[in-house]
C-alpha positions as CSV (number, residue, x, y, z in Angstrom):
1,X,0.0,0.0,0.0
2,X,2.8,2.2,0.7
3,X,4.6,1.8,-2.5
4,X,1.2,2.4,-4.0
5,X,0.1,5.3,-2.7
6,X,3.6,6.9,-3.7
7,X,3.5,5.6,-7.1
8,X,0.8,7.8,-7.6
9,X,1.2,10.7,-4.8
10,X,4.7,12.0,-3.3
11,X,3.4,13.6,-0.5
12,X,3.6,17.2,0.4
13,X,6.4,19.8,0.0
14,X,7.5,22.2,1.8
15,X,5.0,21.8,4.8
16,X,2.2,22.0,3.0
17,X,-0.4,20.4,5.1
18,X,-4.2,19.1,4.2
19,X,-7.6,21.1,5.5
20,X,-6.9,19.3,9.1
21,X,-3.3,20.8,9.5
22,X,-2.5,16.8,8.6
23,X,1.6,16.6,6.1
24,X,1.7,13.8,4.2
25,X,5.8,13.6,4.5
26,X,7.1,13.2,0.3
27,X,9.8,10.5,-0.3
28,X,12.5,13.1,-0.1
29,X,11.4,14.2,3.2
30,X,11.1,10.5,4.7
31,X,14.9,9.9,3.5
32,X,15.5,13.4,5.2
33,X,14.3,12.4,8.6
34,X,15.1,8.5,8.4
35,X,18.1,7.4,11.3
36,X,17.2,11.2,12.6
37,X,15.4,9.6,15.7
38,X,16.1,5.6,16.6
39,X,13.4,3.1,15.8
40,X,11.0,5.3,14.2
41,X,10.3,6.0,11.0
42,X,8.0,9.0,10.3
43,X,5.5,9.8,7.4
44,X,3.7,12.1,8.3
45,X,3.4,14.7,10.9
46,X,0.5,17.2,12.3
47,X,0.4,20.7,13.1
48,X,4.0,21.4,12.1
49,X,5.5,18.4,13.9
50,X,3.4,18.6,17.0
51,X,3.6,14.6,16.8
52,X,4.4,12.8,14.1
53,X,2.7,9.8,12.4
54,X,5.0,6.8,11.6
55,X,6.4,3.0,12.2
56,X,8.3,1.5,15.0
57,X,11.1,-0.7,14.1
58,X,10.4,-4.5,14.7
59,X,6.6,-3.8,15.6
60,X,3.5,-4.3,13.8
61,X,1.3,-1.3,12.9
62,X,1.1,2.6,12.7
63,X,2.0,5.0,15.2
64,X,1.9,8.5,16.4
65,X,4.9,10.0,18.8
66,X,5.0,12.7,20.8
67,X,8.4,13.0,21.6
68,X,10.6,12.0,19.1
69,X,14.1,12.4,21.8
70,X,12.5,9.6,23.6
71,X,10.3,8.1,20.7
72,X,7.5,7.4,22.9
73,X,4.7,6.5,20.9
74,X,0.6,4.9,21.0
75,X,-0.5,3.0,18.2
76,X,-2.8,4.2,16.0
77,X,-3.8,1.7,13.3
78,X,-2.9,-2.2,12.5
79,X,-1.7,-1.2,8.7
80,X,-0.6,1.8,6.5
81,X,-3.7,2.0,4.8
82,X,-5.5,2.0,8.0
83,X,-3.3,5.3,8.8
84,X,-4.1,7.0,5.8
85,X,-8.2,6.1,5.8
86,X,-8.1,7.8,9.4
87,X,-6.4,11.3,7.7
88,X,-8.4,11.0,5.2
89,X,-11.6,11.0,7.6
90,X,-9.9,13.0,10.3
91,X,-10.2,10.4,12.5
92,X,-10.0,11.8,16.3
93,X,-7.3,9.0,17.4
94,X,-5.2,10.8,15.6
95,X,-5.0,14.0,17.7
């Protein structure tokens, strides 16, 4: 789903962010903030970084962090596409 989505949609640039203050985080951007903070890998992130939507190394699912120093973090979703069907509907887990 991942590949998928990007095949078709890079993201956003420059912190551009959807009608819910929601950046989708564009390939180049994912690269840019991959090994930046250990075990989690971000793609996307609300209200300017205020938390940050992502994956936790060796774990199963989606998950948003608060604190990206300490990379504590509450799962949000079992899948990517799960993730991205909550932005997409502005689900309220994810604030």
């Amino acid at each position: 789903t991942f590949k998928i989505l990007y095949a078709k949609v890079n993201g956003f640039e420059a912190f551009e962010w959807d009608e819910n203050m929601i950046c989708i985080w564009s390939l180049n951007r994912i690269e840019e903030e991959y090994g930046r903070y250990p075990n989690f890998i971000g793609f996307s992130d609300y209200l300017i970084c205020s938390h940050v939507y992502g994956f936790v190394k060796g774990q199963e699912g989606v998950f948003k962090c608060y604190d990206l120093a300490n990379t504590s973090t509450e799962k949000i979703s079992e899948t990517f596409l799960e993730a991205i069907e909550q932005i997409n509907t502005n689900a309220d887990l994810l604030y």
